[in-house]
C-alpha positions, -999 to +999 in steps of 0.1 A: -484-564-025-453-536-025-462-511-005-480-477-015-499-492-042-534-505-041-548-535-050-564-545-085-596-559-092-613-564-123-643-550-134-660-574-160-692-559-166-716-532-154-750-553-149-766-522-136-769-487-124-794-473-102-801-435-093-792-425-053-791-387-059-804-356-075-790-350-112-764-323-112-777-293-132-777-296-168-741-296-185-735-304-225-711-325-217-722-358-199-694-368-168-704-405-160-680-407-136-679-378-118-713-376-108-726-387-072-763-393-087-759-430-100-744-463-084-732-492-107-736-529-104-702-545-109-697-583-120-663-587-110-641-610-131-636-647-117-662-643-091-695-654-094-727-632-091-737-635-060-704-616-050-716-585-076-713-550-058-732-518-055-703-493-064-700-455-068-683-439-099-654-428-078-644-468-077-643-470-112-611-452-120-605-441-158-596-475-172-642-480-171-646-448-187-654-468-216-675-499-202-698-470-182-701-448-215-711-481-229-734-489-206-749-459-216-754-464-247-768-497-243-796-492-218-805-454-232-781-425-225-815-403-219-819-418-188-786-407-170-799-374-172-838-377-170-841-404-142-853-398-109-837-409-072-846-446-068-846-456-104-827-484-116-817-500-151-802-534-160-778-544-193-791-573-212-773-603-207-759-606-240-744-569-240-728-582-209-715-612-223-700-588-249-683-567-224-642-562-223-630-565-184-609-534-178-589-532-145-592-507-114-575-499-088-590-493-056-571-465-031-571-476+004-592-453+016-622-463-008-615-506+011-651-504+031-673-497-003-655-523-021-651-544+008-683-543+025-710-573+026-730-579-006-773-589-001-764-623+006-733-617+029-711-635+008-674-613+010-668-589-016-639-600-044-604-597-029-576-577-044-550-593-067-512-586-059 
C-alpha cells in the first residue's frame, strides 16, 4: 500500500445498530453519522459473519451515508431518535441481501476499532491495497 493512504475495506451490509449513548438534543435534521449515540454492525464483504464488527459512525466515511440512511428506513427511522442506551435493532435478512457494498476507508488512527477482536476472537477483515 503507497504510503499516506489508508487502507479499504468494504462495507456490505449494516446487520445492526445498537444504542451506546444519550441522543443528542433534538435537531430537524437527522445526522446518522455524526452522532456518538449508536454503533453499527458491519458485514464486511468477502468475509464471513463471524468476522462482523461493532463499529462507530466515524468508521463509516461518506461513501455509507446511503446504506446507514437505509438502514433507517428499513428497521424504523423513529427509533434513531426515540431509543434508549442499550437498545439494539437488526435488518432483516432479505433487506440485507438487497444491500449495495460501498467502500471505506479507514484512517490510521481509527486501526484498533476496526482491528480489534470480534466475540469469537476470530481477526477482524484486513485492509485491501
Amino acid at each position: 500500500m503507497p504510503r499516506g493512504t489508508s487502507p479499504q475495506y468494504f462495507v456490505e451490509a449494516i446487520t445492526a445498530a445498537r444504542r451506546v449513548g444519550p441522543p443528542h438534543p433534538y435537531s430537524e435534521e437527522v445526522d446518522f453519522l455524526g452522532t456518538t449515540a449508536w454503533e453499527y454492525q458491519v458485514k464486511w464483504a468477502e468475509f464471513p459473519e463471524e468476522q462482523n464488527t461493532w463499529e462507530p459512525p466515524l468508521n463509516l466515511d461518506e461513501t455509507c451515508e446511503e446504506l446507514v440512511a437505509s438502514f433507517w428506513e428499513h428497521v424504523d427511522i423513529d427509533t434513531f431518535t426515540t431509543a434508549l442506551e442499550g437498545f439494539e435493532v437488526s435488518a432483516t435478512s432479505e433487506w440485507i441481501g438487497e444491500c449495495d457494498f460501498c467502500p471505506v476507508h479507514i484512517p490510521s488512527e481509527h486501526y484498533p476499532q476496526v482491528l480489534s477482536k470480534t466475540a469469537s476472537g476470530a481477526s477482524t477483515p484486513k485492509p485491501r491495497s
